[in-house]
C-alpha positions in Angstrom: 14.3 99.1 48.0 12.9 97.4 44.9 14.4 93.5 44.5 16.1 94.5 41.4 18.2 97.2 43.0 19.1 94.9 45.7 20.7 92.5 43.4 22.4 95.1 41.3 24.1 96.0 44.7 25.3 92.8 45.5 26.7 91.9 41.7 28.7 95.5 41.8 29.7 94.0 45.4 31.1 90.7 44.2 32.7 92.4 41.1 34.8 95.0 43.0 35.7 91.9 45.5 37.2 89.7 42.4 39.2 92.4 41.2 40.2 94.4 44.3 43.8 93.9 45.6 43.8 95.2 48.8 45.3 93.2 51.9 46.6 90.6 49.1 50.3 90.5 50.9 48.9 89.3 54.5 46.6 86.9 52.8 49.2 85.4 50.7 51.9 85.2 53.4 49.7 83.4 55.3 49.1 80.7 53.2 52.8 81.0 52.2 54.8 80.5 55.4 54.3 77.5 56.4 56.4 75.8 52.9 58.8 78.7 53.6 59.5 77.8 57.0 59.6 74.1 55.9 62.3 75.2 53.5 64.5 77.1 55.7 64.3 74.0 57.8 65.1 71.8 54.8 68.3 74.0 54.8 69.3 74.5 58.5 68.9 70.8 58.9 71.1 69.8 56.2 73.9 71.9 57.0 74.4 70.5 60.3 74.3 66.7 58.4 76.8 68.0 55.6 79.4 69.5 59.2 78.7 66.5 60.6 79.9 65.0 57.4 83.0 67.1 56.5 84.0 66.9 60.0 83.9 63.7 60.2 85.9 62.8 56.5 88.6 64.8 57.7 89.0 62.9 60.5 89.1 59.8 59.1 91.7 61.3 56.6 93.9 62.1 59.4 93.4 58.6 61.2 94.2 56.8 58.0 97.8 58.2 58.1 98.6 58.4 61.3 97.4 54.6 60.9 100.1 53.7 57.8 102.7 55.5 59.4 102.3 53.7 62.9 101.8 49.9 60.9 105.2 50.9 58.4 107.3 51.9 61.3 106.2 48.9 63.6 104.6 51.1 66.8 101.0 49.0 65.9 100.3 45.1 64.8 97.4 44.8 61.7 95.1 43.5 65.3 95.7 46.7 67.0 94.7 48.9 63.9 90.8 48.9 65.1 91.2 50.2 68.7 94.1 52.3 67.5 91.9 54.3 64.6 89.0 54.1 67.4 90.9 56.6 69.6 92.9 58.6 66.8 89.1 59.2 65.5 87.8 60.1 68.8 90.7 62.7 69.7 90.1 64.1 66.1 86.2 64.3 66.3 85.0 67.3 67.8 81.5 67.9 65.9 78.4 68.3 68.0 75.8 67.6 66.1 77.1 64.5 65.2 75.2 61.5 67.1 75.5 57.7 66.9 79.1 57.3 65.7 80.8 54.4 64.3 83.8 53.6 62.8 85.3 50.8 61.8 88.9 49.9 59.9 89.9 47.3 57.1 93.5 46.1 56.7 94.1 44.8 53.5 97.8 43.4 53.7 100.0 43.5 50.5 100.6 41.6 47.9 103.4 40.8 45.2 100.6 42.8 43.1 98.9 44.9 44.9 100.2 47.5 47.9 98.9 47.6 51.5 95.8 49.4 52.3 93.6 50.9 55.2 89.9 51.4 54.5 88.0 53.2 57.5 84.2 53.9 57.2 82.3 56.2 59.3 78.6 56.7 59.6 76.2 58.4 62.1 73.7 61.0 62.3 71.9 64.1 63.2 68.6 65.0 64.9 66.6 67.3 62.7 64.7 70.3 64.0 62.2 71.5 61.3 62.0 68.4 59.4 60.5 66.7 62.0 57.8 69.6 62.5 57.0 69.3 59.1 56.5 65.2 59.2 59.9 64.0 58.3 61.9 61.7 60.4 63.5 62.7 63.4 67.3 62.1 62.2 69.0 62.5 59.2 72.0 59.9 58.3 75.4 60.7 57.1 79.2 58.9 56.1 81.8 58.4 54.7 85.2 56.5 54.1 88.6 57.3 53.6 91.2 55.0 52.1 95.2 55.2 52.5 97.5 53.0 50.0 101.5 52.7 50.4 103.8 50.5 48.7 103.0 50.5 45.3 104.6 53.9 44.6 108.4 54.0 44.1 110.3 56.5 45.9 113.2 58.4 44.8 115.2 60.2 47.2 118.4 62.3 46.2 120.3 63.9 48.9 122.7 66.7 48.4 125.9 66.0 50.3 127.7 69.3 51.2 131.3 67.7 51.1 133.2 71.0 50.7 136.1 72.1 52.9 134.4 74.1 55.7 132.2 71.1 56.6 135.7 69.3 58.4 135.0 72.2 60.8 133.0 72.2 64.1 131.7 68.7 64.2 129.4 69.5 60.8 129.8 66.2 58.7 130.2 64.1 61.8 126.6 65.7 62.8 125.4 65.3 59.3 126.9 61.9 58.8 124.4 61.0 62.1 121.6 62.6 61.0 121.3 60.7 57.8 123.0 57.7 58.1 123.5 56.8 61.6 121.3 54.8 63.6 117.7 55.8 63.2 118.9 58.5 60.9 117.1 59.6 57.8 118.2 56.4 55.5 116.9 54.1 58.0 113.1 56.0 58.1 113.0 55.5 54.6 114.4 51.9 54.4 112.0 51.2 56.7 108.8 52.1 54.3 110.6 49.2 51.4 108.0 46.3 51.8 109.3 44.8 48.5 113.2 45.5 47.1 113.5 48.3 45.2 110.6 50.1 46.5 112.8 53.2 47.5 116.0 54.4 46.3 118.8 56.5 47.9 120.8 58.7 45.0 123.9 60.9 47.0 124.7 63.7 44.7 128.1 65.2 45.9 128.3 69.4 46.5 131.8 69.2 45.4 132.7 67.0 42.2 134.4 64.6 44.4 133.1 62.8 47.5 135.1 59.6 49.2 133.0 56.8 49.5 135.7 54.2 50.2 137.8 52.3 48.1 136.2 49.1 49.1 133.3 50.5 47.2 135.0 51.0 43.9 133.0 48.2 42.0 129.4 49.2 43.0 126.9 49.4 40.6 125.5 52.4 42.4 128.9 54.5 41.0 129.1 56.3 37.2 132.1 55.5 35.9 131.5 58.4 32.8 133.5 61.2 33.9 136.3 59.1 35.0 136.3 57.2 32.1 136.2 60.1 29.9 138.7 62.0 28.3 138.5 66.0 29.4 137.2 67.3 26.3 134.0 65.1 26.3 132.7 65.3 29.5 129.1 66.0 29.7 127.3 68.6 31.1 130.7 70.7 32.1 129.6 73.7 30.2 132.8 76.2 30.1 135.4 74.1 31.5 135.7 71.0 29.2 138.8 71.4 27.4 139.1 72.7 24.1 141.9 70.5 21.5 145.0 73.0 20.2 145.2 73.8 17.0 148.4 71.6 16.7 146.8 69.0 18.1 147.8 66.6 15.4 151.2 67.9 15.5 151.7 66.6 19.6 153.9 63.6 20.2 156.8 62.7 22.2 159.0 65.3 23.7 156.4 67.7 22.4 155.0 70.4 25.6 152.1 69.7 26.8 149.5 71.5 25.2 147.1 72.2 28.4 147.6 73.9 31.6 145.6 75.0 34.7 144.7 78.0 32.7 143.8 77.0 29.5 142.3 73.5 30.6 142.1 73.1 34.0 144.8 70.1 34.3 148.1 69.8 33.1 150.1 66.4 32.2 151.5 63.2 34.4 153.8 60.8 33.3 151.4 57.7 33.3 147.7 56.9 33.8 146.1 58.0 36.8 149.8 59.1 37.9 150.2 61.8 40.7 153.7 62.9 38.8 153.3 66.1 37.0 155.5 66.4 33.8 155.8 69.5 31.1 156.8 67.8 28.4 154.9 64.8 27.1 157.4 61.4 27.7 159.5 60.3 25.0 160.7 57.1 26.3 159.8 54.3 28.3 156.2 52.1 28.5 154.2 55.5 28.1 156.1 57.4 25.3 154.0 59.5 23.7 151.2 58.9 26.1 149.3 62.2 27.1 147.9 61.9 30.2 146.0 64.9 32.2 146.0 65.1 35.5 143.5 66.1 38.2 141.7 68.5 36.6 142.0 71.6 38.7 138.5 73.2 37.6 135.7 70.4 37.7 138.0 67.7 40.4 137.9 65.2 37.9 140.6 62.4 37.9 141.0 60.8 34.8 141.3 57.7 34.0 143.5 57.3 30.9 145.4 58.7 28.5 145.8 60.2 24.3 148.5 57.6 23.2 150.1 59.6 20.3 150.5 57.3 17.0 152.2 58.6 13.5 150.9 58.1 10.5 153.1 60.0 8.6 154.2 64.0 7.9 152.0 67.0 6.5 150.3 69.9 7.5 148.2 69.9 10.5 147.4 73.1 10.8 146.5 76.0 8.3 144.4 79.1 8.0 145.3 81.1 10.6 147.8 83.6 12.3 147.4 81.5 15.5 149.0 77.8 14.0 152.2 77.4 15.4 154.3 74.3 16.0 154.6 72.5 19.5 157.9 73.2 21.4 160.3 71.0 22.9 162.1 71.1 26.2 164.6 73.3 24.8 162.0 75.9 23.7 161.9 75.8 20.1 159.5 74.0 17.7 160.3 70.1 17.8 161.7 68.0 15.4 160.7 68.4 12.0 158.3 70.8 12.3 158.4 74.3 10.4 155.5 77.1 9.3 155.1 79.6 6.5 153.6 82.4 5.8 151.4 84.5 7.6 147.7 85.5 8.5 145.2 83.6 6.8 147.9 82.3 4.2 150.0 80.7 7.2 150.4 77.1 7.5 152.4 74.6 9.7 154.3 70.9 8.6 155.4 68.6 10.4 154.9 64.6 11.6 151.4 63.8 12.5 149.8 61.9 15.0 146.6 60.3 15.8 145.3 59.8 19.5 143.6 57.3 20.6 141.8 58.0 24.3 142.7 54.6 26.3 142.1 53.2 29.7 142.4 50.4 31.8 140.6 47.6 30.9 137.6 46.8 33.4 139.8 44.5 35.8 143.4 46.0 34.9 144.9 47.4 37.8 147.5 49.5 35.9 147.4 50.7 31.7 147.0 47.7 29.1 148.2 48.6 26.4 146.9 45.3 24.7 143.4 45.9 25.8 141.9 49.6 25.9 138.5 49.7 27.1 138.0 52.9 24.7 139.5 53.7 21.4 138.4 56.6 20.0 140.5 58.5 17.7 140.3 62.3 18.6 141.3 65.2 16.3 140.2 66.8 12.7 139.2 65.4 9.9 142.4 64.3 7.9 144.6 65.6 10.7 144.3 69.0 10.1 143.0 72.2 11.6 141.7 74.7 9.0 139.4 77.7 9.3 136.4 75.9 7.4 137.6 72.1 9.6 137.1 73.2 13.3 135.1 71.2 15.0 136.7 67.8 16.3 135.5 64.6 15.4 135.7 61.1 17.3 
């Protein structure tokens, strides 16, 4: 075969080699699995550091407060906080992989400024597989630290006392009495996490409007005074049973009925302040003529402490606009002394001598009424002394 054709053999030859793809896979995946494998290594390797790791944070996590509870409730000294978080960590760490292990604890004790702290560090590591097949180093290193603070936090605590009839019955408030403030109970768990006074506060919120806490108590700063001090038509938050004023409010004085009930107030009246003496009729002699003083009220449990005392200032109407005025009655029934309506409907309107209350109590270190020094005045009533259809909301 001539030279030339030769060499036109071998050029077609080369030129069908360059551009032929056949067996291209196996030649690539050769050269291509080594850096896979590497990378699947890569992979393998570092999950087992990063369950090393998360194991090992959430055992410090745990060791850190089973740490600040033991230290606050005095089962551990600061010295003993090392060997103690040694063998909480121990228990808690169950990873395999994990090799060279050390822990160690920091107690930073508190200040005026600055709360109590536990800092625990953890570190170790894990022996690589691939990586070191591939030329890395044999072990891979991994930590971490958790930190637990107390102190600094205030802590507010309200319990719910259930102080209503049934719990007299089968031992209950004696049991619950125990349970929170006996010996070990749940008041002294909590006082036991104050470093610094005022750190936690206690709040009892009664289940029942009333709840007994002893009359040796009675000037404790821990006790609102408001509903006691306030009269029964402004006492907050009491929604559909604070008391409404009667239209003839203005028209209520001595020997006058008194204009509330059970039913249409919730209380009724007494003869004095704070008095346990029930009377119809408001009194019309004596230290506390006039006075109008309301009872327990049978509704919210509220005891009051004061009275309306009932001043005139003079006769006139009190009450117009409406088929419901009407003047208040007297022991005898009828309407009291100089006191007379016309007219009907909308036209009607009632006369008659007019009074203004003033809502009084005790001053702060009066035992009984002082008339000489209230610890409120408020005048309560309508403007000018008069109920009218466009004048019905009460003023003070």
């Amino acid at each position: 075969m001539p030279g030339s054709a030769i060499f036109n053999h071998i050029r077609a030859a080369a030129r069908r080699y360059a551009t032929s793809t056949n067996g291209n896979v196996a030649v690539m995946f050769t050269l291509a699995i080594l850096p896979i494998l590497a990378f699947v290594g890569v992979a393998i390797d570092y999950t087992r550091a990063n369950n090393a790791r998360s194991s090992m944070q959430a055992a410090l996590d745990s060791t850190a407060l089973m740490l600040s509870k033991d230290l606050t409730m005095g089962n551990i000294t600061a010295a003993q906080i090392p060997s103690k978080a040694q063998a909480y960590f121990n228990g808690l760490y169950t990873n395999k992989d994990g090799q060279g292990i050390a822990v160690s604890a920091t107690y930073t004790t508190p200040t005026s400024n600055a709360a109590a702290t536990i800092l625990l560090s953890g570190s170790g590591h894990v022996k690589t597989t691939f990586l070191q097949a591939a030329g890395y180093p044999s072990t891979m290193n991994f930590g971490t630290s958790s930190t637990t603070t107390w102190g600094n936090v205030k802590m507010r605590v309200a319990l719910a006392l259930d102080n209503t009839g049934s719990m007299q019955d089968n031992g209950k408030i004696v049991a619950l009495r125990n349970a929170v403030a006996g010996s070990g109970g749940l008041i002294d768990q909590l006082s036991a996490l104050s470093k610094n006074n005022g750190d936690v506060y206690i709040s009892v919120i009664p289940f029942a409007k009333v709840v007994n806490v002893g009359s040796s108590n009675y000037g404790k700063n821990y006790i609102d005074w408001t509903d006691w001090l306030n009269p029964p038509t402004t006492q907050p938050n009491n929604g559909s049973t604070q008391a409404k004023l009667p239209m003839n409010w203005h028209a209520v004085g001595p020997g006058a009925r008194c204009p509330w009930t059970n039913n249409n107030g919730g209380f009724t009246c007494t003869t004095s302040p704070t008095s346990s003496s029930n009377t119809t009729y408001i009194p019309s002699s004596g230290t506390y003529s006039g006075y109008i003083c309301p009872s327990v009220d049978y509704n919210s449990h509220t005891v009051y402490n004061g009275c309306w005392v009932s001043t005139q200032v003079g006769t006139g109407v009190f009450c117009s606009g409406s088929s419901s005025c009407a003047c208040p009655t007297n022991s005898s029934g009828s309407a009291v002394s100089g006191c007379g309506c016309t007219g009907s409907g909308s036209s009607r309107s009632c006369t008659g001598k007019l009074y203004t209350h003033d809502w009084t109590q005790p001053g702060p270190n009066d035992l009984v009424d002082n008339k000489n020094q209230p610890r409120v005045t408020a005048v309560v009533g309508w403007t000018n002394n008069q109920w009218t259809a466009t004048n019905q909301t009460p003023t003070v």
